[in-house]
TORTI-452451 format. One line per 8 residues: for each residue x, y, z of C-alpha. Coordinates in nm, 4 decimals, always signed. Example, Ala and Ser with C-alpha at 12.3 -4.5 7.8 and 13.67 -1.06 7.14 Angstrom:
2
+1.2300 -0.4500 +0.7800  +1.3670 -0.1060 +0.7140 $
***
This chain:
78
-10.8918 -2.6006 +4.1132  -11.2700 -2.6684 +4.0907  -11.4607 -2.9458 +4.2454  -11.5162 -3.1350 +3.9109  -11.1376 -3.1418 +3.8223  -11.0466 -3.2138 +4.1938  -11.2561 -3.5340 +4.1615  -11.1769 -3.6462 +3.8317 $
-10.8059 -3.6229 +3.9599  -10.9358 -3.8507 +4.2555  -11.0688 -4.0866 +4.0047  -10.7458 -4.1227 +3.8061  -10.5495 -4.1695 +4.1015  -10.8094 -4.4483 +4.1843  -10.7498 -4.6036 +3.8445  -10.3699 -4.5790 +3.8540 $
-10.4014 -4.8124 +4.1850  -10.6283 -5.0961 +3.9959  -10.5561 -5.0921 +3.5923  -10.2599 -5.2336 +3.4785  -10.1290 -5.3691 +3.1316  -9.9479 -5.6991 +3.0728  -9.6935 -5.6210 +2.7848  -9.5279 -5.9055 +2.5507 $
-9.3145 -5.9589 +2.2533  -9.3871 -6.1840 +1.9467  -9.1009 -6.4639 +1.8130  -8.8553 -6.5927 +2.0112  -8.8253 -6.2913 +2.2745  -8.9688 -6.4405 +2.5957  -9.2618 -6.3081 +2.7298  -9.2511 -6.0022 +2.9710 $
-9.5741 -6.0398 +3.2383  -9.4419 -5.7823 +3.5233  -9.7388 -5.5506 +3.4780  -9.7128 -5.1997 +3.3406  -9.8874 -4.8898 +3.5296  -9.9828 -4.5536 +3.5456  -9.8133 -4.2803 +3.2958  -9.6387 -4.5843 +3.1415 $
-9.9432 -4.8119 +3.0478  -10.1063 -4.4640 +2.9116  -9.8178 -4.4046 +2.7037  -9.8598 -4.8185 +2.5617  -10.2058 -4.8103 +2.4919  -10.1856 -4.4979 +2.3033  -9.8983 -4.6272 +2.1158  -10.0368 -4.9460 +2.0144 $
-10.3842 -4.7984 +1.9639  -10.1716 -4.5006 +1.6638  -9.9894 -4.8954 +1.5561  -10.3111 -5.1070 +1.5065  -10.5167 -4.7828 +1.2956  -10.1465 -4.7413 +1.1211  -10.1347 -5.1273 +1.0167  -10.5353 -5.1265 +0.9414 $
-10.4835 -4.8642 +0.7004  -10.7639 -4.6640 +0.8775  -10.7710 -4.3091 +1.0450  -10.7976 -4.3242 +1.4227  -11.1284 -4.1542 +1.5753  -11.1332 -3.7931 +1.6189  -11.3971 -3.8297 +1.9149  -11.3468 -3.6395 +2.2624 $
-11.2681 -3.7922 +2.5837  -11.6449 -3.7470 +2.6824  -11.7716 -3.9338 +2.3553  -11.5845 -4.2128 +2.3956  -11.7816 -4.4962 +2.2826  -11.7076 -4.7501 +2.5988  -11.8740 -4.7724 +2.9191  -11.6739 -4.8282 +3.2243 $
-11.8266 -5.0577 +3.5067  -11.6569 -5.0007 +3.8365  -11.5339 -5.3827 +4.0096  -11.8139 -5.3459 +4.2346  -12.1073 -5.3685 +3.9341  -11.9450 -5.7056 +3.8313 $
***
């Protein structure tokens, strides 16, 4: 394993601690607020991202991981 994917591992891992996804239902359902993390909230986000292009009647971006176009601050720029 090389140095670069060693610490982008350590980085995920980091991430996995601190991000976490609030999931909910619309109607009558009540709301669901226990938080949802790691492989799970991955798995979420990529489905609702493929659901909101779907219902916009748009192609998703074919952009790599490196060109995403967001910038990440860390909590300790804030």
């Amino acid at each position: 394993m090389t140095h670069e994917e060693l610490a982008r591992r350590e980085r995920a891992a980091r991430r996995a601690e601190t991000v976490s996804i609030h999931k909910g239902r619309l109607g009558d359902a009540p709301i669901d607020f226990s938080p949802v993390k790691g492989a799970a909230a991955i798995s979420l986000s990529t489905r609702l991202t493929r659901e909101s292009f779907s219902l916009a009647r748009t192609e998703a971006p074919e952009y790599r991981r490196d060109e995403i176009p967001v910038r990440f601050v860390s909590r300790s720029q804030r």
